[in-house]
N, C-alpha and C positions, 0 to 999 in steps of 0.2 A: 445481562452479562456482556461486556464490552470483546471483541474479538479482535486480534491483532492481524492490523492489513498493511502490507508493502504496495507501498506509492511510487511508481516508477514515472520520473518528471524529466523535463531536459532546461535547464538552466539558462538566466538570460543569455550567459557563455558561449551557450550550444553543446554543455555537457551534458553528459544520461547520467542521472545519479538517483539512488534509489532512502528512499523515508520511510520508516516505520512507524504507524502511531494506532490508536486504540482507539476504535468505536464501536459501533452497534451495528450500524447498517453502510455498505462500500460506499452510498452518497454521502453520508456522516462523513468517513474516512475523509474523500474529496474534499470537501469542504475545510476539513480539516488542514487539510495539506496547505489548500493554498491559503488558507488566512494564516498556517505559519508563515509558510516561502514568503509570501507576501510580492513585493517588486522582484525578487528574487527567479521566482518562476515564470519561463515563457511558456511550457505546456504539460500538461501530465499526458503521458503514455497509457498509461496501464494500474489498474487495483486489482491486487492478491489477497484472498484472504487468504492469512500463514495457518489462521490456527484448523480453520476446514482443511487446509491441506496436509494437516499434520495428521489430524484424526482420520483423512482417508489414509493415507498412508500405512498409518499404523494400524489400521485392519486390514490391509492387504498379507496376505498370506506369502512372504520372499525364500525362495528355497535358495 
């Protein structure tokens, strides 16, 4: 089951700009990212997995 992970990268530009894509495992993700960006990307930042974060989330108890 592919799990949905935000890619935080910063552009040849020198912008932060944030991707979403869907894989298996955060190195998948990575890899992913930059054969999209392609020349596009000068470096990634950061891999989130969204959807672990959502499932911790949603079993926390918010009063």
């Amino acid at each position: 089951m592919k799990d949905e992970f935000m890619v935080r990268y910063t552009n040849k530009h020198g912008f932060g700009c944030t991707l979403v894509v869907y894989a298996t495992t955060m190195f998948e993700a990575k890899e992913k990212a930059e054969k999209e960006l392609g020349d596009y990307l000068k470096s990634i930042n950061e891999v989130v997995n969204c959807s672990f974060a959502r499932k911790l989330i949603s079993s926390q108890d918010i009063e």
